[in-house]
DRENTIRO-502699 format. One line per 4 residues: their letters; for each residue x, y, z of C-alpha. Coordinates in nm, 2 decimals, decimal comma, always signed. Each point is the difference from the previous one (the first is absolute). Example, Ala and Ser with C-alpha at 12.3 -4.5 7.8 and 13.67 -1.06 7.14 Angstrom:
<marzas>
AS = +1,23 -0,45 +0,78  +0,14 +0,34 -0,07
</marzas>
This chain:
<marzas>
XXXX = +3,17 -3,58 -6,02  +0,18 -0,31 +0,14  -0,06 +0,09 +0,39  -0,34 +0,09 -0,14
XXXX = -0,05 -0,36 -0,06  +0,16 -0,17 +0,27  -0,18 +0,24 +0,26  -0,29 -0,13 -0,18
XXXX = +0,05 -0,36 -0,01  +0,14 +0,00 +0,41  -0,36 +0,19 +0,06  -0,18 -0,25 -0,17
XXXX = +0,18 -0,30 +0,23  -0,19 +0,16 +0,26  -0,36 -0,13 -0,11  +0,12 -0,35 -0,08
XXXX = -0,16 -0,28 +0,20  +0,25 -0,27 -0,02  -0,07 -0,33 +0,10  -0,29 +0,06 +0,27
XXXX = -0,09 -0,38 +0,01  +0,43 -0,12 +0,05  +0,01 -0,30 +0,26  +0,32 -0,14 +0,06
XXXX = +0,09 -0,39 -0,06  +0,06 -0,06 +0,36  -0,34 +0,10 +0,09  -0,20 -0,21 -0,24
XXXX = -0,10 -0,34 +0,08  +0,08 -0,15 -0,39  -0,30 -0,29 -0,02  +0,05 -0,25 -0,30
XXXX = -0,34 -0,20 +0,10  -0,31 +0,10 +0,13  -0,27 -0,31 +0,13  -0,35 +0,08 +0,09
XXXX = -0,22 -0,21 +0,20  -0,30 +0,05 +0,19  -0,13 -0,12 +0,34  -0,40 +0,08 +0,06
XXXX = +0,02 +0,34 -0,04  +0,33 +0,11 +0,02  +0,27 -0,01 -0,28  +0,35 -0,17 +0,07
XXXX = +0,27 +0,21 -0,17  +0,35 -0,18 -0,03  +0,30 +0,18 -0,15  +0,29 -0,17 -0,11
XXXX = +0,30 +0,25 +0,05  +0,35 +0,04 -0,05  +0,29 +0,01 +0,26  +0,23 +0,23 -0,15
XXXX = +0,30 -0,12 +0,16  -0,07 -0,34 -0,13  -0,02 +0,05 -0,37  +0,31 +0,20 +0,04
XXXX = +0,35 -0,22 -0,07  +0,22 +0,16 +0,20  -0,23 +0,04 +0,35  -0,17 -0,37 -0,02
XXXX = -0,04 -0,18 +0,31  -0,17 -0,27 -0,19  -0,30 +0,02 +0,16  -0,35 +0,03 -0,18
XXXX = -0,02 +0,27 -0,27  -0,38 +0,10 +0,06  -0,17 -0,01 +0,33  -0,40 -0,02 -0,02
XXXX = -0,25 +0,24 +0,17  -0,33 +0,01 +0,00  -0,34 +0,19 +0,13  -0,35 +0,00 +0,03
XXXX = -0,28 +0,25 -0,07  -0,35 +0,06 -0,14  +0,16 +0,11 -0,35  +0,34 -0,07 -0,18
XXXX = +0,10 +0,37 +0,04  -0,08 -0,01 +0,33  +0,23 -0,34 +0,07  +0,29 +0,10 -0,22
XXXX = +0,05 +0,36 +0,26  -0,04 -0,23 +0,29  +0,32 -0,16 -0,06  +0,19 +0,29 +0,08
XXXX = -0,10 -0,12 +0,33  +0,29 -0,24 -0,01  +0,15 +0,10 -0,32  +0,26 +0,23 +0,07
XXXX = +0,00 +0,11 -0,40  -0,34 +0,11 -0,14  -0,03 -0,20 -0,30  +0,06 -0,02 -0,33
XXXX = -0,14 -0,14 -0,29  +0,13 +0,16 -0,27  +0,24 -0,35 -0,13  -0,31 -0,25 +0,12
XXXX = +0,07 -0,32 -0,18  -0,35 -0,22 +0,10  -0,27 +0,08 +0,17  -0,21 -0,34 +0,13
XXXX = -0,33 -0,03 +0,05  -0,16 -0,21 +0,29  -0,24 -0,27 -0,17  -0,28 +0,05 +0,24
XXXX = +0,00 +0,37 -0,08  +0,03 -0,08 -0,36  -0,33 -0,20 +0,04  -0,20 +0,30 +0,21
XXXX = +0,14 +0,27 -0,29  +0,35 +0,17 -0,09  -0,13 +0,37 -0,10  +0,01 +0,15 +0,36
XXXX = +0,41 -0,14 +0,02  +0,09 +0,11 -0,32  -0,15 +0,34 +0,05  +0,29 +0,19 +0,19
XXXX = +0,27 -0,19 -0,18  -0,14 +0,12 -0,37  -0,02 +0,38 +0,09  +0,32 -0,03 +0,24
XXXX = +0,30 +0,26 -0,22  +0,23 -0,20 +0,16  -0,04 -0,29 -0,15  +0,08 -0,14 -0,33
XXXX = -0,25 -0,25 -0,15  +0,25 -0,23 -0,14  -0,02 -0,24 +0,29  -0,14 -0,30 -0,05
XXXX = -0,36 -0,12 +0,20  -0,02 -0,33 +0,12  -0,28 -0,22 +0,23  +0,13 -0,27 +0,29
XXXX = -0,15 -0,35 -0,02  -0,09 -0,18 +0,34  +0,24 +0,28 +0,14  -0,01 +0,36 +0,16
XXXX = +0,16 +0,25 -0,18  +0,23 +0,13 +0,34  +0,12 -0,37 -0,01  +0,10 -0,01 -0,34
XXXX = +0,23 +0,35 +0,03  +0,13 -0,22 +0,33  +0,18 -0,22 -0,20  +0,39 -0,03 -0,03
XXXX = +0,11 -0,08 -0,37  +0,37 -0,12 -0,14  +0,16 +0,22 -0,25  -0,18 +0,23 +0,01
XXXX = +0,08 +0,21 +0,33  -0,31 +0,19 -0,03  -0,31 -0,24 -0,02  -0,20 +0,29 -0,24
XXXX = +0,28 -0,04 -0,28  -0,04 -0,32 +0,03  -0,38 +0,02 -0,04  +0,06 +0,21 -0,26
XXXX = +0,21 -0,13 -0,21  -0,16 -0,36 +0,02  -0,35 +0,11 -0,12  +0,18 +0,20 -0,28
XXXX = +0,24 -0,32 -0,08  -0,31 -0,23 -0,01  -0,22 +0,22 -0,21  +0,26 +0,00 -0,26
XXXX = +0,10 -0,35 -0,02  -0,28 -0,18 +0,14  -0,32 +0,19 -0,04  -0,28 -0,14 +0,19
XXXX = +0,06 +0,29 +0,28  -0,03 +0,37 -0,11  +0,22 +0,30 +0,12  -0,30 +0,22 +0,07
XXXX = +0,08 +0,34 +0,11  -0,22 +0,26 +0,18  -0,14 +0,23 -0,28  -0,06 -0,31 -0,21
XXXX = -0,22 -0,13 +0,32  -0,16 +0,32 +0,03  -0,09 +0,00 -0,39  -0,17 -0,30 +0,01
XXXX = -0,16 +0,04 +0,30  -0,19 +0,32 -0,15  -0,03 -0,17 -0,39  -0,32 -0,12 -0,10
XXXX = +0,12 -0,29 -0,20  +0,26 -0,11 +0,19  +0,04 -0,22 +0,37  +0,30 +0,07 +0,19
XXXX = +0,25 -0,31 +0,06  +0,30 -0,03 +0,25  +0,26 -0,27 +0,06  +0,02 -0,19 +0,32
XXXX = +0,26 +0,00 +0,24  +0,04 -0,27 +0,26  +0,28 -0,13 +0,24  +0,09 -0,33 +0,02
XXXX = +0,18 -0,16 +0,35  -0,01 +0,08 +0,36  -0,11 +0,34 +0,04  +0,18 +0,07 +0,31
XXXX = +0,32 -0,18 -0,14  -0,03 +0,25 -0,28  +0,03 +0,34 +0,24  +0,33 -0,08 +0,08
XXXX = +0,40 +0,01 -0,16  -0,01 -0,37 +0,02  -0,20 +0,00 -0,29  +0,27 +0,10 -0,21
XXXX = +0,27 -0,17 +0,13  -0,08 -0,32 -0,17  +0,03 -0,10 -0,37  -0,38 -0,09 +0,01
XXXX = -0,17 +0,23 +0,22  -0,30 -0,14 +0,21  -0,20 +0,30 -0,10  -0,08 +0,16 -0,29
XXXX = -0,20 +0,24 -0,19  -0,16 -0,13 -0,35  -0,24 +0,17 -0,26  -0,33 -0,24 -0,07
XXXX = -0,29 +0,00 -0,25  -0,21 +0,33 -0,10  -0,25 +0,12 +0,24  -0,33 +0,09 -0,18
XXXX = -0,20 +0,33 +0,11  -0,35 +0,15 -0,13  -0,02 +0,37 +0,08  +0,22 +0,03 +0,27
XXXX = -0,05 -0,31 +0,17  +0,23 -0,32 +0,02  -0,25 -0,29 -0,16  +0,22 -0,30 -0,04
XXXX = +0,35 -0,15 -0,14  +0,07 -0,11 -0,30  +0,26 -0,35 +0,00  +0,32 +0,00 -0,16
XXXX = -0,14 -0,12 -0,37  -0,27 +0,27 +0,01  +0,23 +0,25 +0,10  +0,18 -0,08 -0,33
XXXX = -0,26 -0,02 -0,20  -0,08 +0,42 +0,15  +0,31 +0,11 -0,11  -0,02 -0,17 -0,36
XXXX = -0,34 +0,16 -0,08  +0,13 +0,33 +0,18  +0,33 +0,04 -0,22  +0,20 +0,01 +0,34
XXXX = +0,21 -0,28 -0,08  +0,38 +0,11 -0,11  +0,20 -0,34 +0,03  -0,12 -0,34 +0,17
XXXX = +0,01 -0,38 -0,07  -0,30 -0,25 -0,07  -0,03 -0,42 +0,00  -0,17 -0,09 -0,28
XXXX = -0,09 -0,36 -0,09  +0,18 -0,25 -0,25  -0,19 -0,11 -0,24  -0,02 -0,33 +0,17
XXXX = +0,16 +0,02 +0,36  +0,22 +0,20 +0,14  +0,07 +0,39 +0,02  +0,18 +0,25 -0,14
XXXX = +0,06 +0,35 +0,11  +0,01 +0,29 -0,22  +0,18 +0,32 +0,11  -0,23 +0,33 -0,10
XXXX = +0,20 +0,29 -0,10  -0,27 +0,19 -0,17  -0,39 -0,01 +0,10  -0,24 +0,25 -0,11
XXXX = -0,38 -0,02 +0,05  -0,23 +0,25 -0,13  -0,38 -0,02 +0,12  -0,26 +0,17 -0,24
XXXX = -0,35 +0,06 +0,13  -0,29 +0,00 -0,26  -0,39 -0,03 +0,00  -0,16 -0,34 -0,18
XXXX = -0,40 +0,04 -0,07  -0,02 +0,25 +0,31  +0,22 -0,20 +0,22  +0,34 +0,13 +0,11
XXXX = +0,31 -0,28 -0,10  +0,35 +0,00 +0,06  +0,30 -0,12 -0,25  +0,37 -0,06 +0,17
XXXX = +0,23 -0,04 -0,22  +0,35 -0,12 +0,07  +0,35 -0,03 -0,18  +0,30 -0,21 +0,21
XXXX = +0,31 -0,09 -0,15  +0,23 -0,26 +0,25  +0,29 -0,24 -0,01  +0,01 -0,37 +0,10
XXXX = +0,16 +0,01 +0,35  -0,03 -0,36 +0,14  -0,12 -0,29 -0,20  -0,12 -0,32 +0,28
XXXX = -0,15 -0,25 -0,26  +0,09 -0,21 -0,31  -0,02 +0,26 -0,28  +0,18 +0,07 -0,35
XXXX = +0,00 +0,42 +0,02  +0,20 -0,03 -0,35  -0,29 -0,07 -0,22  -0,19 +0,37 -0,10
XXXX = -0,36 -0,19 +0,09  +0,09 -0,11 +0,35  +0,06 +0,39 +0,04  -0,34 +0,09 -0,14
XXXX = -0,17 -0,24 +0,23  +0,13 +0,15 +0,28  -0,02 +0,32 -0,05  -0,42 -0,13 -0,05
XXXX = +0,04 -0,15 +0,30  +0,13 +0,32 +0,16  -0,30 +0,20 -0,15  -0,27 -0,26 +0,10
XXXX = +0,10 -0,01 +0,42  +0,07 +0,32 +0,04  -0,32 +0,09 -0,16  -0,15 -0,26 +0,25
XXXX = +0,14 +0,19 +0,31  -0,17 +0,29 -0,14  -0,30 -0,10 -0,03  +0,02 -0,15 +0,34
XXXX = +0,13 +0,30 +0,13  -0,28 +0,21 -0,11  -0,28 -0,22 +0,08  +0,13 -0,04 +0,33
XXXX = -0,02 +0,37 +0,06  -0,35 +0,05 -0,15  -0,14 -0,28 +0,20  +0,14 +0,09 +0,35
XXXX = +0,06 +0,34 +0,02  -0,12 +0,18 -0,24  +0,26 +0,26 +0,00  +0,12 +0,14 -0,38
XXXX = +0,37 -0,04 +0,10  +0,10 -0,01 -0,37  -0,12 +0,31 -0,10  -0,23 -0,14 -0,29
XXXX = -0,23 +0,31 +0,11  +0,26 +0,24 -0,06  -0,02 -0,17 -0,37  -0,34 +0,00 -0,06
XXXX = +0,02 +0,40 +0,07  +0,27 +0,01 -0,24  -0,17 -0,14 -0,27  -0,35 +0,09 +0,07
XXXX = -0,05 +0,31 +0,29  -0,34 +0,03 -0,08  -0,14 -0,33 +0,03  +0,28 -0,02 +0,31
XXXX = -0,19 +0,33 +0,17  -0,34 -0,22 -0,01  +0,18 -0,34 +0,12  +0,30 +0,16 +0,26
XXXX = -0,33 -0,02 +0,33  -0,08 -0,36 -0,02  +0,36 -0,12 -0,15  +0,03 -0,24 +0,26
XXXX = -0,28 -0,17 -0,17  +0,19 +0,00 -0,34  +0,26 -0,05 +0,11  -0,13 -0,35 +0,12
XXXX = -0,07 -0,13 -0,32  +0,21 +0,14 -0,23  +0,14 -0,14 -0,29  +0,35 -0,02 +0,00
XXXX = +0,22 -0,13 -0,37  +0,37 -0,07 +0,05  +0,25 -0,01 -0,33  +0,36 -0,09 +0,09
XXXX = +0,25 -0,02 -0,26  +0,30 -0,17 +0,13  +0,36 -0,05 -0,15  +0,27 -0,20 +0,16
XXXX = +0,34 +0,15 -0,14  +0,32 -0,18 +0,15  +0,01 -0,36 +0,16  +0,34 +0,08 +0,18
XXXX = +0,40 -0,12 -0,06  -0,09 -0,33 -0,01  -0,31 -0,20 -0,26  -0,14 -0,28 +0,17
XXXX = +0,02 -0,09 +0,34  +0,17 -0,28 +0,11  -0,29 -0,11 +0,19  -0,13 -0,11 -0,35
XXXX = +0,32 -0,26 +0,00  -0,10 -0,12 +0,31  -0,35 -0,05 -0,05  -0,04 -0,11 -0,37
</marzas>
């Protein structure tokens, strides 16, 4: 019965595949960033991709750790198999870290590039998507960046550093993009990527040789789109005041005034907005409603943060400009662009699909002159290891 069995299981062996699709490491080309830009017709493909001997410790020459190729075609797919041309790896995508979008193309539409990198099994669609400012995309993945050996980490791990601590730039990653470039009730933003310096200073080793390099890459403000188009850029408050109404904002710092000059910065270590859509007398209106606790981090003006009501006031004071930025932030977006980059849509389907189904073809329009109500509840809980600053000595 035994040899039964194992005659059985050896025949079987024989009408097992194995791994049909097996490529070794030494053939693949391992890309960590992926830049699309597009002259006339033609799309510029730049692939940012490792040299294996470099990111290894013991066979390091201490040369670059990624060289750059690129190619042209009349479609991404088409591009990407032209570098095999002068690739001597076919690439791969599978650990892509960024992808970043050309701002020019961004403005003419970003469905056509998206396409092959959405229905690619290769890929993974936790990479982040970003859009150059004033910059092409091939020069961006050009740049040389300190401790970081591999510019894409660095890209990386910045945008993800920022969004946690700062907010004001979002970590957008490709399925997110995709969602709300389909949704009906929600615009599509992306963070801006620019580089700072000499360009062609920026290409070489030099560039991090120094303790301040000459070049460098930096994420900016949010970059606006409506459909699939870039519209505009939000500045550095409005981006803010996006990921307050979003609920995108983990940890950050904001100035607030004194009650009579001066600033003080509160450290946020909780945020949580919440945006309810409702219909008033036939019109659609939107609630956000937001909950922030923070500590006193730096105190610049003559203050007494002892007494219970000076807490109170600011902690008003808190609630009052933020709900300014808001406001401003919104208005700003209605007026220019038009583009429902909140999602308030989203909440009006929530709360009422079938006034949403007859509203959703001319939302643009509502979306214009909607009525927005923001509630924050603020609470300051710690002023720090020390009570009042001695700049209150100094200045009383």
């Amino acid at each position: 019965m035994m040899k039964k069995c194992i005659v059985t299981l050896l025949f079987l062996t024989l009408f097992l595949s194995g791994c049909w699709d097996r490529r070794e490491l030494n053939e693949l080309g391992i890309a960590m960033a992926i830049g699309i830009d597009k002259i006339e017709n033609e799309y510029v493909i730049s692939a940012q991709v490792v040299v294996p001997s470099e990111v290894s410790m013991k066979a390091s020459t201490g040369r670059s750790a990624v060289t750059l190729y690129t190619a042209t075609g009349e479609t991404v797919y088409e591009a990407i198999r032209k570098m095999t041309k002068n690739d001597p790896r076919k690439m791969y995508p599978g650990h892509l870290q960024i992808l970043v979008i050309n701002e020019d193309l961004a403005k003419e539409g970003i469905a056509e590039s998206l396409e092959l990198l959405s229905r690619d099994w290769e890929l993974r669609s936790d990479f982040y998507v970003v859009v150059t400012k004033d910059i092409t995309a091939t020069e961006v993945l050009n740049v040389t960046t300190p401790i970081e050996n591999i510019p894409a980490n660095k890209m990386f791990n910045s945008l993800k550093t920022s969004e946690k601590n700062w907010a004001g730039t979002e970590g957008v990653i490709l399925d997110e993009l995709v969602t709300n470039l389909i949704s009906d009730g929600k615009e599509a933003v992306l963070t801006g990527i620019q580089v700072l310096g000499n360009k062609e200073t920026g290409t070489s080793k030099q560039n991090v040789e120094s303790i301040t390099p000459s070049t460098r890459i930096e994420y900016d403000n949010l970059a606006v789109f409506k459909g699939d188009q870039l519209v505009g850029w939000l500045n550095e408050e409005e981006s803010r005041g996006y990921s307050d109404i979003t609920n995108t904002v983990k940890k950050t710092v904001t100035s607030i005034s004194c009650p009579k000059e001066g600033k003080i910065i509160i450290d946020i270590f909780r945020f949580h907005s919440k945006i309810v859509g409702s219909i008033n007398k036939g019109e659609p209106e939107v609630d956000i409603k937001i909950e922030a606790e923070g500590n006193i981090g730096e105190v610049l003006c003559s203050i007494d943060i002892m007494e219970p009501e000076t807490i109170d006031k600011l902690e008003k004071i808190y609630e009052e400009e933020v709900k300014e930025i808001i406001h401003q932030t919104i208005e700003s977006v209605q007026k220019q662009y038009q583009s429902d980059i909140f999602g308030f849509g989203e909440a009006i389907h929530r709360s009422n699909p079938k006034e949403w189904n007859e509203m959703k073809e001319h939302w643009d329009e509502k979306f214009s002159d909607l009525t927005v109500n923001v509630h924050i509840d603020m609470k300051i809980r710690r002023i720090g290891t020390v009570n009042n600053s001695f700049l209150k000595k100094i200045k009383d």
